[in-house]
C-alpha positions in Angstrom: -4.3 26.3 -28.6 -5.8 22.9 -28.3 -5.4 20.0 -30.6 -7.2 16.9 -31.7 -4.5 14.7 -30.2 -4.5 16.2 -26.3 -8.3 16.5 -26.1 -8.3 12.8 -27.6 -6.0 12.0 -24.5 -8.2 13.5 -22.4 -11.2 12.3 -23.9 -10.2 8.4 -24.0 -9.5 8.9 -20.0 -13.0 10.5 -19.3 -14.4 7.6 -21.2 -12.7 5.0 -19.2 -13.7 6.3 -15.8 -17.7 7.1 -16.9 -18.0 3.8 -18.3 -16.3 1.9 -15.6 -17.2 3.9 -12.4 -20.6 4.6 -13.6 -20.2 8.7 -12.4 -23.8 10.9 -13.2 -22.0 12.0 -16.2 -18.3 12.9 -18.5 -18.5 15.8 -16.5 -18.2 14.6 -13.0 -15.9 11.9 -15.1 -13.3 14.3 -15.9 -13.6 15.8 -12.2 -12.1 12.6 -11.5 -9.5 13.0 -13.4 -8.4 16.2 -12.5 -8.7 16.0 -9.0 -7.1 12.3 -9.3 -3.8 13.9 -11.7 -3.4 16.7 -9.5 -4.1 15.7 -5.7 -3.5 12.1 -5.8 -6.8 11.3 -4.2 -8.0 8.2 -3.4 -11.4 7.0 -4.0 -12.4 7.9 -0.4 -11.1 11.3 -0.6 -12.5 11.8 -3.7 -16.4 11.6 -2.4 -15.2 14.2 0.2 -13.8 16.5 -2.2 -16.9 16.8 -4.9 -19.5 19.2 -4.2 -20.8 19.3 -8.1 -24.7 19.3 -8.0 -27.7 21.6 -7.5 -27.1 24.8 -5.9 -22.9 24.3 -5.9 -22.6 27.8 -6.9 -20.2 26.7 -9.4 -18.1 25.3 -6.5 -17.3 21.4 -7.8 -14.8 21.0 -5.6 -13.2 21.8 -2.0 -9.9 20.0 -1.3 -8.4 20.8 2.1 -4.9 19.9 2.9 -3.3 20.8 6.2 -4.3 24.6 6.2 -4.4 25.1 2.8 -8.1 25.0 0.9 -8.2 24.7 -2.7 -11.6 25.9 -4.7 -11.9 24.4 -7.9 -14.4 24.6 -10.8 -14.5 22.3 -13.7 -15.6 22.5 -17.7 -15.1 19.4 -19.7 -16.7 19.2 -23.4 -16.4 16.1 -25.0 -16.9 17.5 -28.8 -13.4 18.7 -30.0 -14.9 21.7 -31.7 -16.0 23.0 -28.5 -12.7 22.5 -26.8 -11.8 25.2 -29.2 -14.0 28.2 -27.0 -13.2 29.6 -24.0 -14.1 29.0 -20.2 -17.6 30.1 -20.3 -17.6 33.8 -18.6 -21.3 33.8 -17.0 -20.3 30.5 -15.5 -17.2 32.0 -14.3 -18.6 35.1 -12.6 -20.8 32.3 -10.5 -17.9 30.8 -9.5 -16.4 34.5 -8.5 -19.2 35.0 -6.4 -19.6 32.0 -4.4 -15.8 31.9 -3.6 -15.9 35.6 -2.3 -18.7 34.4 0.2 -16.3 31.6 1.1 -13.3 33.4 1.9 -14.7 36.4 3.7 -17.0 33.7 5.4 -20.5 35.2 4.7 -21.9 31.8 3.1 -25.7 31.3 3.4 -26.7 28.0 4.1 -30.1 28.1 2.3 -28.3 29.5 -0.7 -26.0 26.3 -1.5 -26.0 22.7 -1.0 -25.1 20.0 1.7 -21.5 19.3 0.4 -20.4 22.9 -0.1 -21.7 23.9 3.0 -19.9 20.9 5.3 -16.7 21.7 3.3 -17.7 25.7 4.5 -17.6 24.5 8.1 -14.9 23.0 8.0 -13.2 26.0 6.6 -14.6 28.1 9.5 -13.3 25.5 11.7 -9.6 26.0 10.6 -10.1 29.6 10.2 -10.8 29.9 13.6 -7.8 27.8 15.2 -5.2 29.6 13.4 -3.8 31.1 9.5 -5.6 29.2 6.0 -4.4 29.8 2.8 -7.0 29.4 -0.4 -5.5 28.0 -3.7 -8.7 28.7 -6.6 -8.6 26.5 -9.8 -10.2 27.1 -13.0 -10.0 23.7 -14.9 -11.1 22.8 -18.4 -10.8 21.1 -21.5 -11.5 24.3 -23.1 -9.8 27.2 -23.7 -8.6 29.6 -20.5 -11.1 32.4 -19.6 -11.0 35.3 -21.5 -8.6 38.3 -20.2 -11.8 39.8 -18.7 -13.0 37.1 -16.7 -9.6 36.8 -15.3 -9.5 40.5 -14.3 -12.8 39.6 -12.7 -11.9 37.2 -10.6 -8.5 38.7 -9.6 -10.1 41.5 -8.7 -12.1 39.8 -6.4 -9.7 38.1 -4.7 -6.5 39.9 -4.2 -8.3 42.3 -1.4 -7.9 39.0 0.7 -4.1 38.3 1.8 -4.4 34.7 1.8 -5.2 33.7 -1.3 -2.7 32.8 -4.1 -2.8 33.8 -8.0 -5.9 32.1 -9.6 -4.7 29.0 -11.3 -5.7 28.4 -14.8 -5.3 24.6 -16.3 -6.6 24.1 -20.0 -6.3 20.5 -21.4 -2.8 21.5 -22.7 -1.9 21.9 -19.3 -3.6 18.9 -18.4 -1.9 16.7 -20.6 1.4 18.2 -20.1 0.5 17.3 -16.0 -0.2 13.6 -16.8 2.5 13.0 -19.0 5.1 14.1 -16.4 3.2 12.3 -14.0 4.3 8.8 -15.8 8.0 9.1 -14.1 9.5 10.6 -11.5 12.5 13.5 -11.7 15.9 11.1 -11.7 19.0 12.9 -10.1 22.7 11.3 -10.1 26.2 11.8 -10.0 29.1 10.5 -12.0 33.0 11.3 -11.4 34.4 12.2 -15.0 38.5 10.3 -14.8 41.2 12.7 -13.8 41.6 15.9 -16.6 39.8 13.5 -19.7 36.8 15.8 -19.9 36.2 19.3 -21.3 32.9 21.6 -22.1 31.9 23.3 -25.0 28.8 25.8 -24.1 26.7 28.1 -26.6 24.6 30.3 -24.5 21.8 28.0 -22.6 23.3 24.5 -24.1 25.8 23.3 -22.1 27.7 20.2 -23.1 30.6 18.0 -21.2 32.1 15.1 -22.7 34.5 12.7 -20.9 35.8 9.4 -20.1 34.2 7.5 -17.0 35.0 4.2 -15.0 31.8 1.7 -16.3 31.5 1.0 -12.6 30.2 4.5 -12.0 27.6 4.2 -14.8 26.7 1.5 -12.9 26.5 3.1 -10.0 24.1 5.8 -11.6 21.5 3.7 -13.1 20.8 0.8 -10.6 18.5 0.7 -7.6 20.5 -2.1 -6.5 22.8 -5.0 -7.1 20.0 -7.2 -9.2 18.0 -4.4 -10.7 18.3 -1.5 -12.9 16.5 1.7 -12.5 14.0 2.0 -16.0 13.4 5.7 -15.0 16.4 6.6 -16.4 15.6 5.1 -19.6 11.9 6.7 -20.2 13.7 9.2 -23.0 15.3 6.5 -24.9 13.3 4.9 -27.9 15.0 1.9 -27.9 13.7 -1.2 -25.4 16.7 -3.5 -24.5 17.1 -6.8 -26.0 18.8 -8.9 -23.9 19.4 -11.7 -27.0 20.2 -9.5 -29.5 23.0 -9.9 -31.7 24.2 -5.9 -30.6 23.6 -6.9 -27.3 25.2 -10.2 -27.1 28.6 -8.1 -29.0 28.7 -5.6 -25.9 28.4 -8.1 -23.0 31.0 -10.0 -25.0 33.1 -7.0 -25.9 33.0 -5.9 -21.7 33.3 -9.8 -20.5 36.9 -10.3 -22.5 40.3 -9.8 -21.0 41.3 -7.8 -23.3 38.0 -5.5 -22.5 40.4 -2.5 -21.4 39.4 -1.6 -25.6 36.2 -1.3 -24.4 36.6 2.7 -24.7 37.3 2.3 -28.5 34.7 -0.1 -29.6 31.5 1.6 -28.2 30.3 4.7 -29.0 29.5 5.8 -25.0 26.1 7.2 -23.9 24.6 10.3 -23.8 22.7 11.9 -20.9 20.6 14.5 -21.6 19.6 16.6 -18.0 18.2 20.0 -16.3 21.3 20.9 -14.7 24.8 19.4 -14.3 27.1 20.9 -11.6 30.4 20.2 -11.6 33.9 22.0 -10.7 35.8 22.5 -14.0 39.8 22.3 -14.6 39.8 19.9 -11.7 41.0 16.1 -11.5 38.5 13.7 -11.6 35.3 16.4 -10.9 32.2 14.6 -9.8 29.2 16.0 -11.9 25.9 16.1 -10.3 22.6 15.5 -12.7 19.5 17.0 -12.0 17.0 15.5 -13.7 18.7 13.4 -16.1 17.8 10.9 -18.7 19.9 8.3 -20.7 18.5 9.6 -23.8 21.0 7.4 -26.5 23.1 4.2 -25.2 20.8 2.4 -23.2 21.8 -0.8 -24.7 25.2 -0.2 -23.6 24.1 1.0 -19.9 22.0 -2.5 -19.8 24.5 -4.9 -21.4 27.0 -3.6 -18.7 24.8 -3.7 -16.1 24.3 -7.8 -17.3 27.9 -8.1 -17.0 28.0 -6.5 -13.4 25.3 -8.8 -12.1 27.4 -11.3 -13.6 30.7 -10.3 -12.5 31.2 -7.1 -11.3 35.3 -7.5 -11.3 35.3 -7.3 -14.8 34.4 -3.8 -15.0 37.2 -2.4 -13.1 39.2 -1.6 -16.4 36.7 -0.4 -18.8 36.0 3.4 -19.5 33.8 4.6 -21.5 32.8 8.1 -23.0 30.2 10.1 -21.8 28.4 13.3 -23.1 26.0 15.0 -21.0 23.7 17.9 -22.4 22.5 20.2 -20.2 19.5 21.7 -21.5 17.2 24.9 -19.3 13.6 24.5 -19.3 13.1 26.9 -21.7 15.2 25.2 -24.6 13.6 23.0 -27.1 15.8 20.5 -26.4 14.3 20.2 -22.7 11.0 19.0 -24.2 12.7 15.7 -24.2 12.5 15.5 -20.3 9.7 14.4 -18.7 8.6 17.4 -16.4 8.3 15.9 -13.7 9.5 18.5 -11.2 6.2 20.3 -11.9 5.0 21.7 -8.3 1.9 20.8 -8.7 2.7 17.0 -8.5 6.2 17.4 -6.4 7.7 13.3 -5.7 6.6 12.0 -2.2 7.4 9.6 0.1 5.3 7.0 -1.7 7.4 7.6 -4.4 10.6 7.2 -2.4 9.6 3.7 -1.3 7.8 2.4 -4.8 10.9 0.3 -5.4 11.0 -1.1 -1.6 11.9 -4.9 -1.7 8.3 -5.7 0.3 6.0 -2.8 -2.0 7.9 -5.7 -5.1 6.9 -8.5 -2.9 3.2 -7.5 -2.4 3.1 -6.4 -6.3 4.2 -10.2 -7.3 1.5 -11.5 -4.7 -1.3 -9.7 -6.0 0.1 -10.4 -9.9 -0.1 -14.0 -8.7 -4.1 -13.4 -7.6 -4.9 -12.0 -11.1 -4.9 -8.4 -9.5 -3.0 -5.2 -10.2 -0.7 -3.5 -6.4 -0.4 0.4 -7.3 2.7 1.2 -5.5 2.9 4.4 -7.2 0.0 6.7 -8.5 -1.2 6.0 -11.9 0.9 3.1 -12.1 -2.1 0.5 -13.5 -4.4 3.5 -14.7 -5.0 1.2 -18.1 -6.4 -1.7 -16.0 -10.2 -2.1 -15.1 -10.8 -0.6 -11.9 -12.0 -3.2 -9.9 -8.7 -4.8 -10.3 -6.7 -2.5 -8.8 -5.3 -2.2 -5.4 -3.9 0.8 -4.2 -1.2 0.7 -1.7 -1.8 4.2 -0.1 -5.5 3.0 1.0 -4.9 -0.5 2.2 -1.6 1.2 4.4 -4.7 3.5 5.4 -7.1 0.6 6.2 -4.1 -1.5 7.6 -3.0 1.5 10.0 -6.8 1.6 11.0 -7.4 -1.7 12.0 -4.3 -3.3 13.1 -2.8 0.0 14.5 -5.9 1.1 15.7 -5.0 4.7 14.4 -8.3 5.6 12.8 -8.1 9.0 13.2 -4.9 9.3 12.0 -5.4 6.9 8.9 -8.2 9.5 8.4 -6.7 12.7 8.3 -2.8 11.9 8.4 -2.5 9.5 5.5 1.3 10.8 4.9 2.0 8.5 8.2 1.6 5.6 5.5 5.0 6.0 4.1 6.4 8.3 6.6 6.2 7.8 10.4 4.6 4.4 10.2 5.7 3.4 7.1 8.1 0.0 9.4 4.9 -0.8 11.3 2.3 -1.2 8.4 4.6 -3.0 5.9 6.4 -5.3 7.9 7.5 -8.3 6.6 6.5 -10.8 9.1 2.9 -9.5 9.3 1.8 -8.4 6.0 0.3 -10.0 3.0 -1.7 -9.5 0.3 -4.4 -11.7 1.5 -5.0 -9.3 4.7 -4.9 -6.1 2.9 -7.7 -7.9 0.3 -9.8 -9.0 3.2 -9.5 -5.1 4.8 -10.4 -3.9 1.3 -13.6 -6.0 1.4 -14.6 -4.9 4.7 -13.9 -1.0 3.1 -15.3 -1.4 -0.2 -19.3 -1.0 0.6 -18.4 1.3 3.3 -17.3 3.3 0.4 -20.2 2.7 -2.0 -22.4 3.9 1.2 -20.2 7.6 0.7 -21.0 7.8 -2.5 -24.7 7.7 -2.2 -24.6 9.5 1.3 -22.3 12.4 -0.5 -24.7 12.2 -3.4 -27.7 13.5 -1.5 -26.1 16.2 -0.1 -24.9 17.8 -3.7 -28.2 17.5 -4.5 -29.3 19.4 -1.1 -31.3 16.1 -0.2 -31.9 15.7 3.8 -29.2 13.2 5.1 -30.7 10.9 8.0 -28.6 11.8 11.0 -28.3 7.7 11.4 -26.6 7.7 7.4 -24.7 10.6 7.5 -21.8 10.5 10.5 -20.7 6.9 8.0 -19.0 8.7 5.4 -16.5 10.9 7.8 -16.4 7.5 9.7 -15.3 5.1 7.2 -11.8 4.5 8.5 -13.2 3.9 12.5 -15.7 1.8 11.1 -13.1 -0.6 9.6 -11.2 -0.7 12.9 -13.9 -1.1 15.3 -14.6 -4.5 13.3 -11.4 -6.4 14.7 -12.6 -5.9 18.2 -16.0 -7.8 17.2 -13.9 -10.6 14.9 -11.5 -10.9 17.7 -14.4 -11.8 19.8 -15.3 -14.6 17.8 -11.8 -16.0 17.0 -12.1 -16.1 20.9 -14.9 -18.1 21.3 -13.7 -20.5 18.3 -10.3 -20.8 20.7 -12.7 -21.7 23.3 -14.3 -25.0 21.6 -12.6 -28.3 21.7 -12.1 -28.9 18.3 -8.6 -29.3 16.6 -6.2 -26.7 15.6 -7.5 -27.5 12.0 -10.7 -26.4 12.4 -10.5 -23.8 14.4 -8.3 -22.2 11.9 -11.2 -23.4 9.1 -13.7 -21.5 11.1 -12.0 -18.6 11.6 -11.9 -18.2 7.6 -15.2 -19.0 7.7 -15.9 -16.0 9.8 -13.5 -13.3 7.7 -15.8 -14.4 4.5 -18.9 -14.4 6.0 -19.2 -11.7 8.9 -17.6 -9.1 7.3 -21.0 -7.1 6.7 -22.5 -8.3 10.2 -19.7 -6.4 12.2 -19.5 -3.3 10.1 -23.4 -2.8 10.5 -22.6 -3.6 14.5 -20.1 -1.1 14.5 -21.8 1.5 12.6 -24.9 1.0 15.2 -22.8 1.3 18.3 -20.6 4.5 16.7 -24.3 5.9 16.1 -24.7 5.7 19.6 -20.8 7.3 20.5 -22.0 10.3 17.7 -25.2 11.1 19.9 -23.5 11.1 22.9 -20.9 13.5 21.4 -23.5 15.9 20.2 -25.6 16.0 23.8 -21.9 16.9 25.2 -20.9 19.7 22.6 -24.4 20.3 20.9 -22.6 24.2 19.3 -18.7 22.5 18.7 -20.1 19.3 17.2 -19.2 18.5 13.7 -18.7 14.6 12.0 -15.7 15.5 10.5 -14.2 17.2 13.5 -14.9 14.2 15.4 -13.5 11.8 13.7 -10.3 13.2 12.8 -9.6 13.8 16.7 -7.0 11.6 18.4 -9.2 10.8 21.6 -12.0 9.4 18.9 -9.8 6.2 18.5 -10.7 5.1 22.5 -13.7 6.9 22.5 -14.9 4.4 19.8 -12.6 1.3 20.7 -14.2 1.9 24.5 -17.7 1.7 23.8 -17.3 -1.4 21.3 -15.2 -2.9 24.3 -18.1 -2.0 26.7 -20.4 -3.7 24.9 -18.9 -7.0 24.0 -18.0 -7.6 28.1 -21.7 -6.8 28.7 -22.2 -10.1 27.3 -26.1 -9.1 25.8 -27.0 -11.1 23.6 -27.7 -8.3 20.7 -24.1 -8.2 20.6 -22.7 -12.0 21.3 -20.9 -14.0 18.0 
């Protein structure tokens, strides 16, 4: 059942994005939102993704990842006693239809709209190179369908093997999604000392209590010698006070020599977690957490950890005592831990490297320029827009331009913070400045989508000349330091000192910026028709430019036409 509170949380979040991103309306607002919470989409992806308008056969949204194609439809209401009524059925039975034409691949053109029916050919495009899998999502901030509706649509699914059980969010779901999504699933282990430990367990509550070295503690909760992980402390309602009097007793207490009493003047911590595995009636068992939190004794976990920084020697002869709860996912008690093993939302690689010393370095950077680094998702959500960076695009943009991986940054983003995670966030070449000035160059390219992606949803005829840009976006960006490294060339060339020419090369990053993108986009217009003469039947924009060979198709022609020397294309 829905309550005032979660559809307030959603509501406030729908509000924010409408007003600040100026979409048509709440409802393509809270599409946002969803697709944002649940996918992790960038803005970019995002205008690939909608298909809301006329004629969308209830279809608002086709998200492709890998081989896998999720159909989603949204409700959002933004009166609370309307969040009290179900997904509307007629609505529904749309939605049933149009994703049986989908899947069986009997889709009329004339029958739907521009962005539905790219999104189709690209599914017809996978389909035909190999196995696809469809996910469907029905999404609200209403109720769930009725029972009915359901049967419906299961009904008219399961015939096909490759598609999953329907998936039903309602905004209890929803705000159970982006409250996990705050912090990330915590795992640990800590050695209990020799036989001081014993369980007490009643049924699904598992307890253990023991006696632990304080350098293991330590070792549990920091992400390295100088900092402290705060993940582990989401749970516990207390913020540390470095200069409180408490606080200023327990460094004290753990700094004296006679801190081996350590034991018997705290009160110890407790950790409240999923699972804890450990080997019973054993010496000195090491107990592994899933999932844990330091739900009471945070206080003491950061007053240590001040004396460790400090001087780590003088831990070596305090213990403390530990409890740790383990409570299943379907105790009360678990409601206390943030669920953030959801597989919906599973912890990536960008998550892994969040806390990286250079993701830190570029965070203080922008801080410095007044703006706000996202080196995790959601992490500035409360921050106007336009002051956010986010470091999964600009390792996107910077992979397309100075790696000159286009394609790639196009339809591999997961390189970002996997396979070319060293080369794009190297210390000796990156900065925020740079990734600002690719953002610039990316920014309108964007706004272009948007309107391009626009008319189609609204089944609006695309010029051929407009509508390659918005699968292009990415080559765009690189083909632009061929033209400015053309121009730094020149500069090099004049007999001026080392001064200016390093004056007017800044002068030509602020000021060309829009010149070479419309270059580019004018010479790529010219690689697009010579790809369609070639293949006029196997020709698609979005097939093209997630090829590999696109990269030196592109980079070739903009080379061919700067040695040309015409004077259309000279600095």
């Amino acid at each position: 059942m829905s309550n005032l509170a979660s559809f307030s949380v959603i509501n406030q979040k729908v509000e924010k994005i409408f007003t600040e991103e100026s979409t048509a309306n709440k409802g393509t607002a809270f599409t946002y939102l969803c697709l944002r919470t649940l996918f992790k989409l960038t803005d970019e992806e995002l205008e690939e993704t909608i298909t809301d308008g006329s004629m969308d056969g209830e279809i608002d949204a086709i998200y492709i990842s890998d081989r896998t194609i999720h159909l989603l439809t949204f409700k959002y209401t933004d009166r609370f006693e309307l969040s009290q009524k179900n997904y509307p059925g007629t609505d529904l039975d749309q939605f049933i239809l149009t994703t049986d034409l989908i899947i069986s691949g009997n889709l009329d053109e004339q029958t739907i709209n521009g962005a539905v029916w790219e999104k189709y050919q690209e599914i017809r495009n996978l389909a035909s190179s190999g196995k696809i899998e469809f996910k469907i999502h029905v999404i609200s901030n209403k109720l769930h369908p009725v029972d009915s509706s359901k049967l419906k649509l299961k009904n008219a699914v399961e015939k096909y093997r490759i598609v999953d059980e329907p998936i039903y969010l309602d905004q209890e779901d929803l705000v159970t999604i982006i409250l996990a999504d705050k912090s990330k699933q915590i795992d640990g282990q800590i050695r209990f000392i020799d036989k001081q430990h014993f369980e007490k367990s009643d049924g699904n509550i598992k307890s253990i209590i023991g006696s632990v070295a304080a350098t293991d503690l330590i070792d549990l909760i920091k992400l390295n010698d100088k900092e402290i992980n705060e993940e582990a402390f989401n749970e516990n309602v207390r913020v540390y006070k470095p200069k409180h009097r408490v606080n200023k007793a327990i460094i004290e207490s753990a700094s004296d020599e006679n801190n081996f009493q350590f034991f018997y003047l705290n009160n110890g911590i407790t950790i409240l977690c999923e699972n804890v595995d450990y080997a019973p009636n054993t010496r000195s068992p090491l107990a592994e957490l899933k999932n844990f939190q330091i739900i009471n004794g945070g206080q003491t976990s950061h007053s240590l950890f001040e004396v460790y920084k400090a001087s780590p020697d003088k831990l070596n002869s305090i213990e403390l005592l530990v409890r740790i709860c383990e409570a299943k996912k379907d105790n009360p008690l678990s409601d206390k831990i943030s669920e953030t093993s959801n597989n919906q939302i599973p912890v990536g690689s960008r998550d892994l490297h969040s806390n990286d010393l250079i993701q830190r370095k570029l965070e203080e950077e922008f801080v410095t320029l007044g703006l706000h680094y996202e080196r995790k998702p959601n992490q500035h959500s409360d921050e106007p827009k336009d002051k956010v960076y986010n470091n999964e695009i600009l390792g996107q943009l910077f992979m397309a331009y100075h790696l000159e991986l286009a394609s790639e940054a196009k339809n591999s983003k997961s390189k970002v913070f996997a396979d070319l995670y060293d080369q794009i966030f190297d210390e000796m070449i990156i900065n925020a400045s740079e990734l600002i000035r690719l953002h610039k160059l990316y920014k309108p390219l964007l706004e272009q989508k948007k309107e391009i992606q626009k008319k189609k949803r609204k089944k609006e005829v695309v010029p051929e000349k407009e509508a390659f840009v918005s699968r292009a976006i990415f080559h765009i960006v690189s083909g632009t330091k061929h033209l400015f490294e053309r121009a730094f060339f020149e500069i090099d060339q004049q007999d001026i000192s080392q001064s200016d020419k390093i004056k007017e090369k800044d002068r030509i990053h602020s000021e060309k910026g829009s010149e070479f993108t419309n270059e580019v986009i004018d010479i790529i217009y010219e690689v697009v028709s010579e790809e369609i003469l070639l293949r006029p039947d196997l020709y698609t924009h979005d097939k093209f430019f997630k090829e590999i060979p696109t990269n030196s198709i592109i980079r070739n022609k903009i080379l061919e036409k700067i040695n040309a020397g015409n004077k259309e294309y000279s600095a």
